[in-house]
C-alpha positions as a printed NumPy array, in Angstrom:
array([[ 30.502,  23.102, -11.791],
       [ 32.672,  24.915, -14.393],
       [ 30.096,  24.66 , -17.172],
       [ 27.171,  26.461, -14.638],
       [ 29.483,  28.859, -14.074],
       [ 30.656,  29.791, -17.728],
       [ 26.948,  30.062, -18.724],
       [ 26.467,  32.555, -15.557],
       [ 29.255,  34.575, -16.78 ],
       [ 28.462,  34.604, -20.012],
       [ 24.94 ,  35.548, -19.515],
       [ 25.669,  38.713, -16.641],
       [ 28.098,  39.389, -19.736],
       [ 25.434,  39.865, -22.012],
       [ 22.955,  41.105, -19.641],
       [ 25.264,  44.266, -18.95 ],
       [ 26.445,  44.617, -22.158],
       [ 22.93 ,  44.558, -23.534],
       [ 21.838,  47.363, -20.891],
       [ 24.956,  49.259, -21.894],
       [ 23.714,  49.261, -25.819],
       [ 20.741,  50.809, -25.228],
       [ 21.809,  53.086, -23.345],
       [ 24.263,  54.294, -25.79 ],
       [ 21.71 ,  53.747, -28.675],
       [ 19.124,  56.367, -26.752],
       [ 21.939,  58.726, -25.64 ],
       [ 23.123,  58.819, -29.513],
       [ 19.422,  59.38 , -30.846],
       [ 18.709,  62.299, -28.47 ],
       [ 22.201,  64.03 , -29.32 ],
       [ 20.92 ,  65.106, -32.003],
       [ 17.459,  66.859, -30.809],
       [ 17.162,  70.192, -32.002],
       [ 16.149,  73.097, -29.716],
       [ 14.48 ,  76.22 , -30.594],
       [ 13.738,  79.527, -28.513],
       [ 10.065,  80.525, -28.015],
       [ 10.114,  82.502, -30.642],
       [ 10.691,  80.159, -32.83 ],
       [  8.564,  77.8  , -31.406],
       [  5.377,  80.544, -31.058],
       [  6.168,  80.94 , -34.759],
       [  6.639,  77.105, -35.433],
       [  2.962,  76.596, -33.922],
       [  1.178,  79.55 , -35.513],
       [  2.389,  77.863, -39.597],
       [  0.973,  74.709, -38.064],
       [ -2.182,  75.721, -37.106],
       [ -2.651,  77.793, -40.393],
       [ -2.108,  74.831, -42.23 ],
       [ -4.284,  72.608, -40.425]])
């Protein structure tokens, strides 16, 4: 009985702690996301379809 329950509680450990990961992995990449005005971004597009 003591061994089921260690390997329950080990794996809702990891299963939450997992979860929690990612979520701190996704909330670190998208931190950093820059952010332009329209201006900037009217701009932005025009140079990119010039290019193309």
């Amino acid at each position: 009985m003591a061994v089921e329950l260690l390997v329950f509680a080990l794996f809702a450990l990891l299963s939450v702690g997992g979860t929690l990961l990612l979520y701190a992995f996704i909330q670190r990449e998208t931190d950093a996301e820059e952010t332009m005005d329209r201006r900037d971004a009217e701009r932005e597009a025009q140079e990119e379809s010039r290019r193309r």
